[in-house]
DSSP file (Angstrom, degrees, kcal/mol; ACC not computed):
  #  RESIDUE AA STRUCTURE BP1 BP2  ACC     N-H-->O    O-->H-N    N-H-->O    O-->H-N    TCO  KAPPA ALPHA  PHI   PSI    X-CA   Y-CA   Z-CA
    1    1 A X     >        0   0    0      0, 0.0     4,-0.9     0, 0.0     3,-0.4   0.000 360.0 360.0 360.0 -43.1   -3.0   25.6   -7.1
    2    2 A X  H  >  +     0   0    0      1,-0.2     4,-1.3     2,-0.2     0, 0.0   0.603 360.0  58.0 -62.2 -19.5   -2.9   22.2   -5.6
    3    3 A X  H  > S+     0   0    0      2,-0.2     4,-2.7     1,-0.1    -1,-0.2   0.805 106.4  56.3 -72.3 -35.6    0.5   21.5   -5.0
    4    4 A X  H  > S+     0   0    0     -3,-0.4     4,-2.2     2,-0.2    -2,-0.2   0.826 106.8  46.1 -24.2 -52.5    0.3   24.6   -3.0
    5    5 A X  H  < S+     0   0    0     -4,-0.9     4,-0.3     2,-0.3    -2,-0.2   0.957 120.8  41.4 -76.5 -62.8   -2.5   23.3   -0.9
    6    6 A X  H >< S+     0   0    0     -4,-1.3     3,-0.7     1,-0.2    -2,-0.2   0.853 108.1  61.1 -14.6 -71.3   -0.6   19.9   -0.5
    7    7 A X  H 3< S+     0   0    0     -4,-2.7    -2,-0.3     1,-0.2    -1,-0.2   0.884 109.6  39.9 -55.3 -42.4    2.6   21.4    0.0
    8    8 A X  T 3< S+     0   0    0     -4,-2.2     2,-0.4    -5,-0.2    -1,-0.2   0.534  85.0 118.6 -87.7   5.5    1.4   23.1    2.9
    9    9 A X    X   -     0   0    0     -3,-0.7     3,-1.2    -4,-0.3    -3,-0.0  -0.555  68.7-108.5 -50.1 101.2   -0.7   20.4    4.6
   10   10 A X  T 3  S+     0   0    0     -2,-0.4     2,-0.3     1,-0.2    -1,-0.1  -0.027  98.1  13.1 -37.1 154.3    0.3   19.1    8.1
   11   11 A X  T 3  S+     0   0    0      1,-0.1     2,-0.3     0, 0.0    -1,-0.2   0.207  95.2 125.5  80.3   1.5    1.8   15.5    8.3
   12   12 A X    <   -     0   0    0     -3,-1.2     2,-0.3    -2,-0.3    -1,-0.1  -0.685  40.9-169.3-116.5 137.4    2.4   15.2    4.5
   13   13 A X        -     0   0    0     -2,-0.3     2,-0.3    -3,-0.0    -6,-0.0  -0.984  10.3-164.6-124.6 131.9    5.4   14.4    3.3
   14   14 A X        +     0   0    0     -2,-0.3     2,-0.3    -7,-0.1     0, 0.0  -0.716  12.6 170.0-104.9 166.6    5.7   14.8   -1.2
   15   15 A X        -     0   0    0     -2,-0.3     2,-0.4     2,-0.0    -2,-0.0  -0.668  16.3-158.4-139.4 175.8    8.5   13.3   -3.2
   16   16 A X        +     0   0    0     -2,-0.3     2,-0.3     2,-0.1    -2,-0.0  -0.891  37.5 120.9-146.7 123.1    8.6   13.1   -6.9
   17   17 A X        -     0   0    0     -2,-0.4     2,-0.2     2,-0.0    -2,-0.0  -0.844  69.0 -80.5 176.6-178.3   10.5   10.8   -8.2
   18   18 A X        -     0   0    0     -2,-0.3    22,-0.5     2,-0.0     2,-0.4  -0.513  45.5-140.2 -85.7 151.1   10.4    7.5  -10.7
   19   19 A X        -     0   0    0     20,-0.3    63,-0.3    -2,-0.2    20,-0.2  -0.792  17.2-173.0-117.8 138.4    9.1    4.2   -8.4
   20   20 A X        -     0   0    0     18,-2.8     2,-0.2    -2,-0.4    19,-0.1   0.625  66.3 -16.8 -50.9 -76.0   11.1    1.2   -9.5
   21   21 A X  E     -A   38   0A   0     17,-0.6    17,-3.1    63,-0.1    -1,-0.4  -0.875  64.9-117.1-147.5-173.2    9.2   -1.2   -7.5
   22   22 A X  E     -A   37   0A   0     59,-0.2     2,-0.5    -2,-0.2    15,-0.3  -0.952  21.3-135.1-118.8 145.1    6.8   -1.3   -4.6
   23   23 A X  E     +A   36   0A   0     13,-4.9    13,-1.2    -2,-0.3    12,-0.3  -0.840  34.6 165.4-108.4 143.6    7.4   -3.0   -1.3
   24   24 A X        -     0   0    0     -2,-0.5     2,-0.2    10,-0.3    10,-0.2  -0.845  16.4-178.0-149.6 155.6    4.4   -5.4    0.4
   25   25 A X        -     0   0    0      8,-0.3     8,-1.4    -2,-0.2     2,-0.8  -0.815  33.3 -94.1-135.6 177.8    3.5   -7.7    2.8
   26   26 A X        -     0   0    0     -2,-0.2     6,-0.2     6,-0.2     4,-0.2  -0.764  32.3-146.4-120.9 114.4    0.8   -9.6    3.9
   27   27 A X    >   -     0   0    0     -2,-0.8     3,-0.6     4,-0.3    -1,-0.1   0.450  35.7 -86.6 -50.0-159.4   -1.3   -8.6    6.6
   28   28 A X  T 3  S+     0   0    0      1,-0.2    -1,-0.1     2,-0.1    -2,-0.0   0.984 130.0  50.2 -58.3 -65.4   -3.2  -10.8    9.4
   29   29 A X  T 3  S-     0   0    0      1,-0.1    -1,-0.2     3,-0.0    -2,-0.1   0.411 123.2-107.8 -69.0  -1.8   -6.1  -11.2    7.2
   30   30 A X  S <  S+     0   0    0     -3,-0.6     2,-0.1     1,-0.2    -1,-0.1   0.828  74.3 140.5  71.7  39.1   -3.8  -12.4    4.2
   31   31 A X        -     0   0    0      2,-0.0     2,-0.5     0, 0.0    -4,-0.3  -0.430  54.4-124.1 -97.3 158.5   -4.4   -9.1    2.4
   32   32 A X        -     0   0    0     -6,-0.2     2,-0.3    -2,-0.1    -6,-0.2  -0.989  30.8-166.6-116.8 149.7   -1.2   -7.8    0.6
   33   33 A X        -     0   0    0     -8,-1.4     2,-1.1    -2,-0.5    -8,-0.3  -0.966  16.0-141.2-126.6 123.0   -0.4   -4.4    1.7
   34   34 A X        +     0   0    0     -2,-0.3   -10,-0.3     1,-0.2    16,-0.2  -0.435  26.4 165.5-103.9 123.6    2.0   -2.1    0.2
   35   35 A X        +     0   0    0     -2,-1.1    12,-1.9   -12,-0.3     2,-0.4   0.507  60.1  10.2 -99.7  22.4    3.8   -0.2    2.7
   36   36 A X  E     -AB  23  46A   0    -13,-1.2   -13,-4.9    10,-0.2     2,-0.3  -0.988  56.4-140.5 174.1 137.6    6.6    1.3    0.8
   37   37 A X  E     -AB  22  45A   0      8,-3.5     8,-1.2    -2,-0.4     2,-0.5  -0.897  14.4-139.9-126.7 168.8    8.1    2.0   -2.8
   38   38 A X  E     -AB  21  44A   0    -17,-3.1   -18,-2.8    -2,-0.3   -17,-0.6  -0.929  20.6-140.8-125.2 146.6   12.0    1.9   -4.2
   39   39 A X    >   -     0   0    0      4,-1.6     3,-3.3    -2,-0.5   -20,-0.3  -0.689  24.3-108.4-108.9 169.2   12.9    4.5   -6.5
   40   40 A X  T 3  S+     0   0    0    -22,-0.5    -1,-0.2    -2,-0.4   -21,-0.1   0.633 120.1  54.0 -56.1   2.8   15.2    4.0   -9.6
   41   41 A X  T 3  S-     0   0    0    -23,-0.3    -1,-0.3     2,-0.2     3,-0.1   0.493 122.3-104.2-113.9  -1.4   18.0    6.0   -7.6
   42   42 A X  S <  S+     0   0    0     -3,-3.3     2,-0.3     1,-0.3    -2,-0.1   0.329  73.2 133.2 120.1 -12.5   17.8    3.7   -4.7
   43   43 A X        -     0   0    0     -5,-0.1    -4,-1.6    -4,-0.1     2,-0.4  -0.546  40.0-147.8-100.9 144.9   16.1    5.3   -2.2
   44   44 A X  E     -B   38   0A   0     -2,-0.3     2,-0.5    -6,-0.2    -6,-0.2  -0.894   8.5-165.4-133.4 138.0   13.5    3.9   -0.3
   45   45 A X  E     -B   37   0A   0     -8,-1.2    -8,-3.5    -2,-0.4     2,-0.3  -0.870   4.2-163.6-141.2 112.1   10.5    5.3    1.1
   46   46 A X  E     +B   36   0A   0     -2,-0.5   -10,-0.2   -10,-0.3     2,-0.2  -0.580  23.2 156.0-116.7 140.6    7.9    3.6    4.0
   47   47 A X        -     0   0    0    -12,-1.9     3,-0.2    -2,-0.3    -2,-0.0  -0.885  52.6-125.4 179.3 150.3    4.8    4.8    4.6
   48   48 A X  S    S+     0   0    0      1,-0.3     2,-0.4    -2,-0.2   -12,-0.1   0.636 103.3  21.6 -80.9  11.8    1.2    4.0    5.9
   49   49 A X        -     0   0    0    -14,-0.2     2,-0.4     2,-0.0    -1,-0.3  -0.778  66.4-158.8-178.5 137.7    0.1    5.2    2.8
   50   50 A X        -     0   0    0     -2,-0.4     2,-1.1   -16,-0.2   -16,-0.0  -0.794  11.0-159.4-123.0 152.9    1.1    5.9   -0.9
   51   51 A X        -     0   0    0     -2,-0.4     2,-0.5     2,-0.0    -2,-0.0  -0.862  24.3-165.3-106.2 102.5   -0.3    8.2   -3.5
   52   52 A X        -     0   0    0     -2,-1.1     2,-0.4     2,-0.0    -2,-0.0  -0.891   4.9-167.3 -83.0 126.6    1.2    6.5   -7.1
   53   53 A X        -     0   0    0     -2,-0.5    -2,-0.0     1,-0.1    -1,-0.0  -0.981   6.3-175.2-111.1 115.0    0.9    8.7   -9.8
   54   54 A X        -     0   0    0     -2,-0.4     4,-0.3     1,-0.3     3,-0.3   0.752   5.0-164.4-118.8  -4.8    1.6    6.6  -12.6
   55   55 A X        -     0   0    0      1,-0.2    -1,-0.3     2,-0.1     0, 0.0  -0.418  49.7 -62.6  97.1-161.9    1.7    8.6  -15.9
   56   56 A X  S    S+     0   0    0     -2,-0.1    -1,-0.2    17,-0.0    -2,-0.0   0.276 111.1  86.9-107.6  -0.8    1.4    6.8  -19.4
   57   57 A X    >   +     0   0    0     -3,-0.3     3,-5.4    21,-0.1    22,-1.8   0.626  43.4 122.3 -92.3  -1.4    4.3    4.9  -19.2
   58   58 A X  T 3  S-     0   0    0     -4,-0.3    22,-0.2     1,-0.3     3,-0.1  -0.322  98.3  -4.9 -69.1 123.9    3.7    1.7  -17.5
   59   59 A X  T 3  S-     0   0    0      1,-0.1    -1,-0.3    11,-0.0    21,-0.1   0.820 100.2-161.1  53.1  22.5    4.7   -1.6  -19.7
   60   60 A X    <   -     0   0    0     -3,-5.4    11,-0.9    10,-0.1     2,-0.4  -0.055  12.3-165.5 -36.5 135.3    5.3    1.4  -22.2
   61   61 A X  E     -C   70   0B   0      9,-0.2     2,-0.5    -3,-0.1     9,-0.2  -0.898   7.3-168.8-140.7  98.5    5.3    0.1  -25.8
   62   62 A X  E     -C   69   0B   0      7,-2.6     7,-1.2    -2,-0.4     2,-0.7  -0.780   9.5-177.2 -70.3 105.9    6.7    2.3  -28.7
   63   63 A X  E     -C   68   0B   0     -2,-0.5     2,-0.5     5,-0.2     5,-0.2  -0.892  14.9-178.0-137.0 155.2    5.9    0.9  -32.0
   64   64 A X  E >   -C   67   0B   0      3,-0.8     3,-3.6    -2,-0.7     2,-0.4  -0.966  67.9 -56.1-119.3 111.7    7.2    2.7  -35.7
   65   65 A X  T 3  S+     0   0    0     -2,-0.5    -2,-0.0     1,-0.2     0, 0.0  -0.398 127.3   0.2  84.9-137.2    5.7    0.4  -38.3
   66   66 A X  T 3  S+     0   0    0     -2,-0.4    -1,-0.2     2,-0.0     2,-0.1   0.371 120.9  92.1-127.6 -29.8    6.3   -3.1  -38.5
   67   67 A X  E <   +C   64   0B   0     -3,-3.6    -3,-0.8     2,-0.0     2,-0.3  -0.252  45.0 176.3 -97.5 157.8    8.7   -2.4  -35.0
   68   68 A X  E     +C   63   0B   0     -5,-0.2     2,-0.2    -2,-0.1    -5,-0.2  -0.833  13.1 152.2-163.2 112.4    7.6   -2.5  -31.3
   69   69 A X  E     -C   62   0B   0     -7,-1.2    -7,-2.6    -2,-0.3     2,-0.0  -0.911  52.3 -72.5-147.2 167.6   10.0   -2.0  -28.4
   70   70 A X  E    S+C   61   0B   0     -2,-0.2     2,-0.3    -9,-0.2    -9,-0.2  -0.145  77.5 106.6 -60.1 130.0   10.0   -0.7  -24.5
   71   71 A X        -     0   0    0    -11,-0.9     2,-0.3   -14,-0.2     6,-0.3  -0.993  48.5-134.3 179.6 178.6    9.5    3.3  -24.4
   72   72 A X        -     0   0    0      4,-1.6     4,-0.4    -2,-0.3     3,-0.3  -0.957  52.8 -50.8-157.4 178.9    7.9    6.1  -23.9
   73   73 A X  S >  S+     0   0    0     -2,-0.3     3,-1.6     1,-0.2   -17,-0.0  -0.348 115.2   2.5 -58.6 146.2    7.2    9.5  -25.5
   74   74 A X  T 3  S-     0   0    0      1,-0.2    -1,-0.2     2,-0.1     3,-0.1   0.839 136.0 -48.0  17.7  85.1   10.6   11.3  -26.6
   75   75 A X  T 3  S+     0   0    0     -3,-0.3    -1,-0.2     1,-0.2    -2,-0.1   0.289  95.9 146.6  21.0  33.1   12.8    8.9  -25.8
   76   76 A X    <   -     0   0    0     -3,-1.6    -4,-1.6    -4,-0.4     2,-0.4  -0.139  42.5-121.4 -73.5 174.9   11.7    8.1  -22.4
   77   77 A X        -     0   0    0     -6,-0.3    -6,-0.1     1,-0.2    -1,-0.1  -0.809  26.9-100.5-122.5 163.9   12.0    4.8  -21.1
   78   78 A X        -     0   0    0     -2,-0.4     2,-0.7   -18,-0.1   -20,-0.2   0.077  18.5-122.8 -67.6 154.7    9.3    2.6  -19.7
   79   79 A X     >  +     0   0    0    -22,-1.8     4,-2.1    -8,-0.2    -1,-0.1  -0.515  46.6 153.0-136.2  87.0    8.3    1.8  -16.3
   80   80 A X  H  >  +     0   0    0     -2,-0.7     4,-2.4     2,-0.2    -1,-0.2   0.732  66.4  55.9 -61.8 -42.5    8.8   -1.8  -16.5
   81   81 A X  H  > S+     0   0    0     -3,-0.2     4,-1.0     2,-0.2   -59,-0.2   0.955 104.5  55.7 -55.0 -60.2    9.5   -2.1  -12.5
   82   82 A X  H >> S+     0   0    0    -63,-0.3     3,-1.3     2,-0.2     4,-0.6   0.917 104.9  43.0 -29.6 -81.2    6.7   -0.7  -11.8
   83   83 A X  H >X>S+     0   0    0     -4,-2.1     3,-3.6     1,-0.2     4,-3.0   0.993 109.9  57.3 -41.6 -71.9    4.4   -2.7  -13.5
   84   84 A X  H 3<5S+     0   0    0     -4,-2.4    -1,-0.2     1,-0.3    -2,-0.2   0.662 110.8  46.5 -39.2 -15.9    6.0   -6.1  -12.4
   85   85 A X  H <X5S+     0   0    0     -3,-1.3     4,-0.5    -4,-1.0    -1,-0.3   0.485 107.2  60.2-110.9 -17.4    5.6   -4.9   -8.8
   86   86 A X  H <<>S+     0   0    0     -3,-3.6     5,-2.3    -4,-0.6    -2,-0.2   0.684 110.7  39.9-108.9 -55.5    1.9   -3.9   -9.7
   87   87 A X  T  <5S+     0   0    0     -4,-3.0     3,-0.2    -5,-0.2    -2,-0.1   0.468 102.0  69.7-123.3  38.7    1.1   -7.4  -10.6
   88   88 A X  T  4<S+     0   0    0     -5,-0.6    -2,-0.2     1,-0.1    -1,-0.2   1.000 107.2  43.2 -25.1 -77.6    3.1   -8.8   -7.7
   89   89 A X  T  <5S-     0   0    0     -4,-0.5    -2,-0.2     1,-0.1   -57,-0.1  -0.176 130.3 -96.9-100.4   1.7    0.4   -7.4   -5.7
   90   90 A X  T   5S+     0   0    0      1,-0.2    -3,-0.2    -3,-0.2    -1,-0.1   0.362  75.3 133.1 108.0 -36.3   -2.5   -8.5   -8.1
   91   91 A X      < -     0   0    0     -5,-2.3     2,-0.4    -8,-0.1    -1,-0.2  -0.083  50.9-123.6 -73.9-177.3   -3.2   -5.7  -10.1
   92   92 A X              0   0    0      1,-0.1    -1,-0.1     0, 0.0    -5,-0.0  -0.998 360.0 360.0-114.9 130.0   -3.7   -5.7  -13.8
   93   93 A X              0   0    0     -2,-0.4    -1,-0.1    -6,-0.0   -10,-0.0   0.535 360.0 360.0-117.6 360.0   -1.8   -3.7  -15.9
């Protein structure tokens, strides 16, 4: 019911798609500000404001056992970019 509600919202632009990394700068006040993300297909997407939805997979860690490598549930893959661009910027992941 809410993607409805979204989708039909003046000025709003949606995409879906996997973020790579995020693009920043640093404002006047020496803040970093992220105006923009890139997505694993290349395309890249500016805005005064981003909604990240960011799932389970960030610094995703599969481990069987004794074994531990980069993953995610049914043989998804991690979103390694992500993260690294997340604590560019500060954050903790």
């Amino acid at each position: 019911a809410m993607k409805f509600v979204l989708e039909g919202q003046k000025n709003l632009e949606l995409k879906q798609a996997t973020v790579a990394r995020l693009l920043s700068q640093t404002n006047e006040q020496g803040r970093t500000v992220v105006t923009g993300v890139v997505t694993t297909s290349g395309w890249q997407y500016e805005a005064n404001a981003i909604i990240l939805t960011t799932g389970t997979f960030i610094n995703g860690r599969l481990v069987v056992g004794e074994k531990t490598q980069p993953g995610g549930r049914a043989g998804e893959g991690p979103a390694l970019g992500i993260s690294d661009s997340l604590r560019a910027i500060g954050l903790e992941v």
